[in-house]
NUNU-492684 format. One record per residue: residue number from 1; x, y, z of N, C-alpha, C in turn; chain. Coordinates in Angstrom, 2 decimals. Layout:
BEGIN
NUM / X / Y / Z / X / Y / Z / X / Y / Z / A
...
***
This chain:
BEGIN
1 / 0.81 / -1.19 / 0.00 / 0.00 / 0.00 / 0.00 / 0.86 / 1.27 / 0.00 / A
2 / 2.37 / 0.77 / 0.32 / 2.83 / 2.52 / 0.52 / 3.49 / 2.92 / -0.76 / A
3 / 2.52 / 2.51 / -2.08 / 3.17 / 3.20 / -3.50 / 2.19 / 3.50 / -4.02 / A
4 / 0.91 / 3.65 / -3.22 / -0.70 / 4.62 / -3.63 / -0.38 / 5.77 / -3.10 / A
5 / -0.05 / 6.63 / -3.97 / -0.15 / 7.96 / -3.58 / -1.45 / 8.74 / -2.69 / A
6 / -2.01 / 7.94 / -2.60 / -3.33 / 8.99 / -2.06 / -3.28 / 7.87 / -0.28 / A
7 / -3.16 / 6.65 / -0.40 / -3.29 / 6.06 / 0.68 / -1.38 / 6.70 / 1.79 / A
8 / -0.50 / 6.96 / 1.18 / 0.70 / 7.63 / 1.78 / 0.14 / 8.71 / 2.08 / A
9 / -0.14 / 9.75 / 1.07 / -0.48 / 11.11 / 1.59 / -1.64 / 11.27 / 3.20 / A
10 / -2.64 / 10.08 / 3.13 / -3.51 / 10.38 / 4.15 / -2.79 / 10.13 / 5.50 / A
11 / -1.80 / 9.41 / 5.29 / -0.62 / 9.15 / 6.39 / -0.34 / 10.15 / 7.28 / A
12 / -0.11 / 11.52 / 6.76 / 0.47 / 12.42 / 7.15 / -0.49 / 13.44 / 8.03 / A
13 / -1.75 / 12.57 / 8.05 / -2.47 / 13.49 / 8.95 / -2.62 / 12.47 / 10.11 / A
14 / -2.05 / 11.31 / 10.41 / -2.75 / 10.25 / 11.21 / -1.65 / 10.89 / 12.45 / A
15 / -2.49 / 11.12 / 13.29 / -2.57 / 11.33 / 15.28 / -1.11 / 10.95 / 15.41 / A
16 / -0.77 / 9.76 / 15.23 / 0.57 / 8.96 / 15.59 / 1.78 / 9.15 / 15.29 / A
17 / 2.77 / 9.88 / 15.57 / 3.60 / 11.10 / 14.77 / 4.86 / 9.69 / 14.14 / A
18 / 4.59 / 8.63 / 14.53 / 5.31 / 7.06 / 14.19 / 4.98 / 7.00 / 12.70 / A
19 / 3.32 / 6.85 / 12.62 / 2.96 / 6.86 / 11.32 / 3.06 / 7.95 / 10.29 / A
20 / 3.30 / 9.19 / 11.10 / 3.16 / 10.37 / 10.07 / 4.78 / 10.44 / 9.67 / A
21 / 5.56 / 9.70 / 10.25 / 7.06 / 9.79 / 10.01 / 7.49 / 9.12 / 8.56 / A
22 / 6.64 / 7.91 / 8.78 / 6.30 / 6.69 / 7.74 / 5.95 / 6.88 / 6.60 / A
23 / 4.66 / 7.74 / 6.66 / 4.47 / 8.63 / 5.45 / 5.25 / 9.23 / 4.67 / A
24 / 6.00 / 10.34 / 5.60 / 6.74 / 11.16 / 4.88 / 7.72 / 10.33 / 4.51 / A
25 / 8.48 / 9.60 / 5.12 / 9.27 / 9.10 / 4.09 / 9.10 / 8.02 / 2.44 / A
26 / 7.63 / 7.66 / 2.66 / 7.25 / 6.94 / 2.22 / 7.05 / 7.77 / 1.00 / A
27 / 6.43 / 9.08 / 1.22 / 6.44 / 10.26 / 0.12 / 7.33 / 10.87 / -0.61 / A
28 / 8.26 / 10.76 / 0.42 / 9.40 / 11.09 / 0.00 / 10.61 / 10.38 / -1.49 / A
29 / 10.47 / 9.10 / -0.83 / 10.87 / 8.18 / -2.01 / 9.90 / 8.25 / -3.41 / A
30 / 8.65 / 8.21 / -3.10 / 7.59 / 8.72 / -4.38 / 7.71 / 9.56 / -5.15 / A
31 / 8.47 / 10.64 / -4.54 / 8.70 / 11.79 / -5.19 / 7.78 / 12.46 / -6.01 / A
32 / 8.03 / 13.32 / -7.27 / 6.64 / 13.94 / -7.68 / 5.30 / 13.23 / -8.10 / A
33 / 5.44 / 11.71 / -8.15 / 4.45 / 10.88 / -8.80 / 3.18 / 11.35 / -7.36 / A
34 / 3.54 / 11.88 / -6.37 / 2.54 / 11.40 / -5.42 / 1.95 / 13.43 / -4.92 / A
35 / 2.77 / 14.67 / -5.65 / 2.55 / 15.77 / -5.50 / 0.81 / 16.35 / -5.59 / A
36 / -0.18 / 15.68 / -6.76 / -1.31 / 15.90 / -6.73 / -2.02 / 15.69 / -5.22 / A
37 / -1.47 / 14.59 / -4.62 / -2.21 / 14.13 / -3.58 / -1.64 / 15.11 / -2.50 / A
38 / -0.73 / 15.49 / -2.66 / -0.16 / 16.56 / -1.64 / -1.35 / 17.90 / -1.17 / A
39 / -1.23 / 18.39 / -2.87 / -1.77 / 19.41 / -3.02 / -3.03 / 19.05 / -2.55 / A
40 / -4.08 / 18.25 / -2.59 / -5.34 / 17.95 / -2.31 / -5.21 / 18.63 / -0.73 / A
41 / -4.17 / 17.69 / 0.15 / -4.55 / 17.70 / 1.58 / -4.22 / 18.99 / 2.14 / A
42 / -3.43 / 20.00 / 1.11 / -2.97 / 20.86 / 1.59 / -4.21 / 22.01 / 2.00 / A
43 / -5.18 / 21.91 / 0.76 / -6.42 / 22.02 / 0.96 / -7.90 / 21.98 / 2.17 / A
44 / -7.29 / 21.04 / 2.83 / -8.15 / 19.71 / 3.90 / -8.07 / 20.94 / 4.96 / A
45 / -9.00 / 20.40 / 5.52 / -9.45 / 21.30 / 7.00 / -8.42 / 20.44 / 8.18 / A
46 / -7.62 / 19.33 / 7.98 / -6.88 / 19.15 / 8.79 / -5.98 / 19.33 / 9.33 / A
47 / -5.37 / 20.47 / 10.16 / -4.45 / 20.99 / 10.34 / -2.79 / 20.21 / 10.47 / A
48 / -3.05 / 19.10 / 10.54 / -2.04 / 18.56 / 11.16 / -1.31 / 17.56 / 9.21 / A
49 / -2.40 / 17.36 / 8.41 / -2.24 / 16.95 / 7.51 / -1.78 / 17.61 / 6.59 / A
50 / -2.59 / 19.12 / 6.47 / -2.19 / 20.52 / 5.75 / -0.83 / 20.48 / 6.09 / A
51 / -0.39 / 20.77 / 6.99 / 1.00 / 20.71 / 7.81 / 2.28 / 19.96 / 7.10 / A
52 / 1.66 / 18.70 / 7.33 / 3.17 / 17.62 / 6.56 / 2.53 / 17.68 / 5.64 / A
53 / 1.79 / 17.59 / 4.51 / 1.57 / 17.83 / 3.14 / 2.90 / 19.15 / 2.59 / A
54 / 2.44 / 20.08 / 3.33 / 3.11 / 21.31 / 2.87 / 5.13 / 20.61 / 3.14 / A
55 / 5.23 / 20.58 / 4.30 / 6.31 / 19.95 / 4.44 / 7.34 / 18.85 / 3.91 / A
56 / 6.30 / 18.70 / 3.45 / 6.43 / 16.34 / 2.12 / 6.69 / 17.67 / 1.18 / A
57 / 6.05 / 18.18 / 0.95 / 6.15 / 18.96 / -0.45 / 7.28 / 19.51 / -0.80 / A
58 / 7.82 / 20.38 / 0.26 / 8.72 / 21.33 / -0.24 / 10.20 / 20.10 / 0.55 / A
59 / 10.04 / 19.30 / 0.88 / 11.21 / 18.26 / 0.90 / 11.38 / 17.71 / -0.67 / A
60 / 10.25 / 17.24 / -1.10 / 10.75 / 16.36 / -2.11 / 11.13 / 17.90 / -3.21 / A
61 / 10.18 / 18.81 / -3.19 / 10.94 / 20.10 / -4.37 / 12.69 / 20.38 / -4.04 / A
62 / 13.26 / 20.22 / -2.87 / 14.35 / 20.56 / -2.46 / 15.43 / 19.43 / -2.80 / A
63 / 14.51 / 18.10 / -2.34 / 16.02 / 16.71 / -2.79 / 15.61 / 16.74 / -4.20 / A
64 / 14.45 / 16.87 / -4.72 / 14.46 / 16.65 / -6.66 / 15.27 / 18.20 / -7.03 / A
65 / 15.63 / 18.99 / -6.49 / 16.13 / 20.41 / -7.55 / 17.06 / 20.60 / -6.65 / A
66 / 18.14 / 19.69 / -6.12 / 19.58 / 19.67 / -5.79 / 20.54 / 19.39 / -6.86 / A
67 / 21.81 / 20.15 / -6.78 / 22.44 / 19.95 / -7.57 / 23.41 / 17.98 / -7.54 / A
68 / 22.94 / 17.95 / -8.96 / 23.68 / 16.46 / -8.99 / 22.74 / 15.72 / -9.58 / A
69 / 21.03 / 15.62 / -9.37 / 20.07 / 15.20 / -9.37 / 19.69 / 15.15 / -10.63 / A
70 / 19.53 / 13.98 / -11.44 / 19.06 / 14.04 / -13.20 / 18.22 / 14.75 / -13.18 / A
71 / 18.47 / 15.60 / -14.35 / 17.76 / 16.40 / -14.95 / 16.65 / 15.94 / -15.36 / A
72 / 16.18 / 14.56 / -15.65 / 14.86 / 14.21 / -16.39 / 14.01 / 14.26 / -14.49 / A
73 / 14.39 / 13.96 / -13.42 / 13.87 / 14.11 / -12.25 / 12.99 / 15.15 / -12.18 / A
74 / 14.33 / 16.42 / -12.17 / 14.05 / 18.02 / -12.31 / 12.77 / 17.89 / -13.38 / A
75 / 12.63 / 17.55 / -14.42 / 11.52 / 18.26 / -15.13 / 10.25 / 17.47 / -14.70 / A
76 / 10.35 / 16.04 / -14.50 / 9.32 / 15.50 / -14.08 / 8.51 / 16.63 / -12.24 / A
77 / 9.41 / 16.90 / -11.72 / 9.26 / 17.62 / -10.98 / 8.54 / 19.00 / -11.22 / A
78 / 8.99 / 19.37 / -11.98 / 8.67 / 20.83 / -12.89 / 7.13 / 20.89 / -13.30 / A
79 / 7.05 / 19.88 / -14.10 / 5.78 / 19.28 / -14.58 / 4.91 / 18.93 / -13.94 / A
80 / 4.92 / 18.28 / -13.18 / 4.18 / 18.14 / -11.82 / 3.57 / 19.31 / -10.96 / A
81 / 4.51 / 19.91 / -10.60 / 3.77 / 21.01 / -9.71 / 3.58 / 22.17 / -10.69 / A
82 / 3.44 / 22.26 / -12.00 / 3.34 / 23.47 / -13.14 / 1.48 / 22.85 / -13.27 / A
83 / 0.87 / 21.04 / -13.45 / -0.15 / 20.32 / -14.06 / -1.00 / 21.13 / -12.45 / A
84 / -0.56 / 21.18 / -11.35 / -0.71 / 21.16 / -10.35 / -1.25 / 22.71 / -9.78 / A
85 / -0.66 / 23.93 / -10.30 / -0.92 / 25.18 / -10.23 / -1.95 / 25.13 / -11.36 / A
86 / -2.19 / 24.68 / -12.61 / -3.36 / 24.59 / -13.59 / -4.58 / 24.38 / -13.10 / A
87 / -4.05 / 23.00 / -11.90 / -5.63 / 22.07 / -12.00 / -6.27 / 23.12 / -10.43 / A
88 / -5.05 / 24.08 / -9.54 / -5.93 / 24.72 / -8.61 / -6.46 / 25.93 / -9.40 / A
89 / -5.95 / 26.62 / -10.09 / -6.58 / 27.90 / -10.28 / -7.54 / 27.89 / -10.99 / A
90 / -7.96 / 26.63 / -11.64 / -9.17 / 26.64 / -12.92 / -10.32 / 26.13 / -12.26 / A
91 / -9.81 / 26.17 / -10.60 / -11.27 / 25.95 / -9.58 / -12.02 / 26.62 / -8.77 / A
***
């Protein structure tokens, strides 16, 4: 289950800061494949989920746009959160 992007992301709001650790790393390795689901929770009335969403987020933008890091990463990255600013503002 921890390569469903949407079942990792809900991770990050769970009470148990064990499991929300789990998540994030779990997100982390996912890298941008799992950013839509980010953005959703960032959304969420859950404060604690909003929270590491935002946090998962700007980790994986920081290890994908380090120097060293393939460039096909970088654009998949790029692309991702570019499909991602489209699909919030046209709502």
């Amino acid at each position: 289950m921890d390569d469903e992007p949407d079942y990792v992301a809900r991770g990050l709001g769970n009470l148990d800061i064990e499991i929300r650790d789990q998540a994030h790393d779990a997100a982390i390795k996912m890298g941008p494949e799992i950013i839509g689901s980010l953005v959703f929770l960032m959304g969420e009335n859950d404060p604690v989920a909003s929270s590491g969403a935002k946090q998962t987020l700007f980790d994986i933008a920081a290890q994908t746009s380090a120097p060293g890091i393939d460039i096909d990463k970088k654009t998949k990255l790029a692309e991702e959160l570019q499909k991602q600013v489209g699909a919030t503002s046209s709502e």
